[in-house]
C-alpha positions in Angstrom: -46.1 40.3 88.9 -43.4 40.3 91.6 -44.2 39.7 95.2 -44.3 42.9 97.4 -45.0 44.0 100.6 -48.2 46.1 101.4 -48.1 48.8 103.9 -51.6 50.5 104.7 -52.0 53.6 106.4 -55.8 54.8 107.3 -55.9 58.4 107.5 -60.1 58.7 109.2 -60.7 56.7 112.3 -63.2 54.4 111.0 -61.0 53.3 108.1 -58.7 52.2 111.3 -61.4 50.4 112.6 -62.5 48.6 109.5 -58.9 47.5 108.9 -58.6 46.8 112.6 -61.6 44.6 112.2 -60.8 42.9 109.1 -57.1 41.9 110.6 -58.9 39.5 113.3 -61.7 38.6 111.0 -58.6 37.1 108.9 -57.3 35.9 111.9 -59.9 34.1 113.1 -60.8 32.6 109.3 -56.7 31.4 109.2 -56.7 29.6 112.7 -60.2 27.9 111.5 -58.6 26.1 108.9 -56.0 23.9 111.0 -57.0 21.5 113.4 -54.7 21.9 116.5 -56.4 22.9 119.8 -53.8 25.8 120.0 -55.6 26.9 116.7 -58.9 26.7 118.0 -57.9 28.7 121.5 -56.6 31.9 118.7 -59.7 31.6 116.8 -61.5 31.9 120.5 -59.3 35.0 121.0 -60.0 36.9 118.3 -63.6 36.4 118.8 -63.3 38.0 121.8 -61.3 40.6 120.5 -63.8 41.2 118.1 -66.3 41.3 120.6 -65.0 44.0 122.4 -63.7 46.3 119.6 -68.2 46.2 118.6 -68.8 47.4 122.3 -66.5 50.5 121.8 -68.5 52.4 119.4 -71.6 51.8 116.8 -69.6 50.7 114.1 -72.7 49.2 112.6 -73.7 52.7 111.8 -70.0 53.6 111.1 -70.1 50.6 108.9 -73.7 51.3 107.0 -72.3 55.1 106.3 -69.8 54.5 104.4 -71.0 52.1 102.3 -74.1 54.1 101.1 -71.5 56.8 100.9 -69.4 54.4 98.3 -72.3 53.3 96.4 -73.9 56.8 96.0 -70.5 58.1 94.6 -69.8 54.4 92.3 -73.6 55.3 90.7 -72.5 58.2 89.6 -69.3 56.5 87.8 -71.7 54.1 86.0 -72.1 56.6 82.8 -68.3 57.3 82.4 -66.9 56.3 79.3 -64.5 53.8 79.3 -65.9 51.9 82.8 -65.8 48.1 83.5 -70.2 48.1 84.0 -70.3 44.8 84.7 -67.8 45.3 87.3 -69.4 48.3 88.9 -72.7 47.2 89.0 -71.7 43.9 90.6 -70.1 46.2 93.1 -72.7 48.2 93.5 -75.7 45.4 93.9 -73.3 43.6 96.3 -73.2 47.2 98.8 -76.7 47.2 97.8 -77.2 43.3 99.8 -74.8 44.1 102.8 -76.7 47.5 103.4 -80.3 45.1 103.7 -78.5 42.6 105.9 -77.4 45.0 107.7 -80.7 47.0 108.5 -81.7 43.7 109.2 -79.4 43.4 112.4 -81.5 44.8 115.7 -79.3 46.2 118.2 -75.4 45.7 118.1 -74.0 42.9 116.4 -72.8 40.5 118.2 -74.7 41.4 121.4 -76.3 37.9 121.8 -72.5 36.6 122.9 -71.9 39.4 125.3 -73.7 37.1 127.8 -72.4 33.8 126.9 -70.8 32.3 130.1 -67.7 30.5 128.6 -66.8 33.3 126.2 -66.9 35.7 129.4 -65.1 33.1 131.7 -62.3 32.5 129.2 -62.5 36.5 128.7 -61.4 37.1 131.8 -59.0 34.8 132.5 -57.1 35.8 129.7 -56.1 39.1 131.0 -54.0 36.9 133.6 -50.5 36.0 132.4 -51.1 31.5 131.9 -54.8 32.1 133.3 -56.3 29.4 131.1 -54.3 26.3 132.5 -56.3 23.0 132.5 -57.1 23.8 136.6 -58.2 27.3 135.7 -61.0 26.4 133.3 -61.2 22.8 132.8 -64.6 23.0 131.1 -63.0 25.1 128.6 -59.8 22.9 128.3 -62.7 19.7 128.0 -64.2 21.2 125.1 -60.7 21.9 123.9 -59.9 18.4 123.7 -63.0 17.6 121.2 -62.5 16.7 117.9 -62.1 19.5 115.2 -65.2 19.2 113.7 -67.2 19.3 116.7 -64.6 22.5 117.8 -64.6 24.1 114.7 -68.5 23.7 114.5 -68.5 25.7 117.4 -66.7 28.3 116.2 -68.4 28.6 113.4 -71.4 29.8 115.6 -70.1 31.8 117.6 -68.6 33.6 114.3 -72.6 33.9 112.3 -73.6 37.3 114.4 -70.4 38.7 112.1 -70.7 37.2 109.1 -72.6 40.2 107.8 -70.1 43.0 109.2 -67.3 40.9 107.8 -68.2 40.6 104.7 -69.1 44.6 104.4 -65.6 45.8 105.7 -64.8 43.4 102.9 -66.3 45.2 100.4 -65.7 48.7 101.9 -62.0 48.0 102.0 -62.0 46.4 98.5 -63.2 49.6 96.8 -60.8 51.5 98.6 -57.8 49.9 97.9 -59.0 49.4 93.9 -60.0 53.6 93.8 -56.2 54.1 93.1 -52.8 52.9 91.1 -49.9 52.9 92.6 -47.4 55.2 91.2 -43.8 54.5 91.2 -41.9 57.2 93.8 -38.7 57.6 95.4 -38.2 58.9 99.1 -34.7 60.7 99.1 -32.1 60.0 102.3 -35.1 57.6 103.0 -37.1 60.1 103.7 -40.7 61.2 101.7 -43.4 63.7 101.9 -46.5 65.0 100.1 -49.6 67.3 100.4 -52.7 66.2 100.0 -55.3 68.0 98.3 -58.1 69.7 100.9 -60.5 69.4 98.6 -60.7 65.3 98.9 -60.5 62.9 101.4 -57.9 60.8 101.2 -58.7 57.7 103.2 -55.7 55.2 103.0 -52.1 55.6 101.9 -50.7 52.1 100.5 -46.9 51.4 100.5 -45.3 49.3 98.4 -42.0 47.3 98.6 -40.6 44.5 97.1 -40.7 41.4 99.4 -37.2 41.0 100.1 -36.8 44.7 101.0 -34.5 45.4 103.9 -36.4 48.6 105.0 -40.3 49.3 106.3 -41.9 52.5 106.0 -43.2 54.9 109.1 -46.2 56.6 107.8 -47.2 60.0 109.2 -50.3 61.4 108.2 -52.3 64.9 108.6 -55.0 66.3 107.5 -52.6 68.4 104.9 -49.6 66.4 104.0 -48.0 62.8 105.0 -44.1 61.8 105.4 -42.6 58.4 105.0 -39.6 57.7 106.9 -37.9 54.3 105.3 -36.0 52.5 108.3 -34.0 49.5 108.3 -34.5 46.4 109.9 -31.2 45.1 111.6 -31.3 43.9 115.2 -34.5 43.7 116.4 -33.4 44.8 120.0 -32.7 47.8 119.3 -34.1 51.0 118.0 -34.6 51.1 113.8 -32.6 54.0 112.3 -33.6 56.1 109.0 -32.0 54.4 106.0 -30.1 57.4 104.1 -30.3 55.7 101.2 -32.6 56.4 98.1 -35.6 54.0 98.5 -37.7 53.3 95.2 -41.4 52.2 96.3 -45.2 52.4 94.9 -47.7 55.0 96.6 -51.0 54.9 96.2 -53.6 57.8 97.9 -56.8 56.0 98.0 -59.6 58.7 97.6 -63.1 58.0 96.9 
């Protein structure tokens, strides 16, 4: 299958904060895996960053809703004709364990870090523009200095209060982006729209372009209809203008 590029669009606020979410989960797993101290201080930051996206709202509960939403509607797929079972009921026992795990949690996750004195130390300091020189902090630049696999055992603790919620979004975000094909479309003077039906809820439109594309799409969504303006990369300081040519691209409306 060729390579192409994957633009999402979440159309309900707490599919933005799931994909949110699972962007600095993945950005925290990536910087995990190489050994540089430069690494380790990115993993640190999106810790934080993860930290303080969980003390804007209860996305535990957020998080726990939708998936007994999912698995109440994928139970009621399992006597369709024509369904992978063994699929769907590995699905559905796996939403099954994240919702125990989940329970399980008392208070918000992640709350036992919200008073750990480094992680608020190097919080603040990173709101000041170079405000984690060696003088600034030098415990944290010390620690910084360890070996990986005393660092990256670390970090690996600090990570364990999300281990659950990441592996949820996982899931939640999996079934989404599986509930729908992508259809092949074309967006006319580079410009596309649709209506979407009132009687579903769509939650995520998916793009797709081949990798070596020249253009990006600009997704606008409402609650009745979406438009996809196509623009075209060129010089990067200045403003991207609407290509006017006819773009060929796969949609998929991910409803569930």
């Amino acid at each position: 299958m060729p390579k192409q590029l994957i633009f999402e669009q979440p159309l309900t606020e707490h599919i933005r904060t799931f994909l949110r979410l699972e962007h600095l989960f993945s950005q925290f797993h990536q910087h995990t895996k190489h050994k540089t101290a430069w690494d380790t201080h990115s993993a640190v930051k999106a810790i934080l960053n993860i930290l303080s996206m969980l003390g804007r709202g209860d996305i535990k509960r957020e998080t726990i809703k939708e998936l007994e939403r999912q698995n109440t509607n994928l139970q009621s797929f399992i006597e369709i004709p024509g369904i992978n079972h063994g699929k769907l009921t590995n699905i559905i026992n796996n939403q099954k364990s994240c919702l125990q795990e989940l329970h399980a949690i008392s208070g918000i996750i992640g709350h036992e870090l919200q008073q750990h004195e480094l992680l608020n130390a190097i919080r603040q300091r990173l709101s000041m523009p170079g405000g984690l020189c060696e003088f600034d902090l030098p415990i944290y630049a010390h620690w910084l200095s360890q070996p990986y696999e005393k660092r990256n055992e670390i970090l690996n603790q600090w990570f364990a209060p999300f281990k659950t919620l990441n592996n949820a979004i996982d899931l939640i975000l999996q079934v989404i982006r599986d509930s729908a094909d992508a259809i092949d479309e074309s967006a006319e003077d580079g410009f596309y729209q649709k209506n979407l039906d009132s009687n579903l809820t769509c939650l995520m439109i998916r793009v797709m372009l081949p990798d070596d594309t020249i253009v990006f799409p600009e997704i606008s969504a409402g609650k009745h209809r979406f438009t996809i303006r196509f623009l075209k990369t060129g010089n990067m300081a200045n403003r991207p203008e609407q290509d006017k040519s006819n773009i060929d691209f796969k949609l998929a409306c991910c409803i569930l």
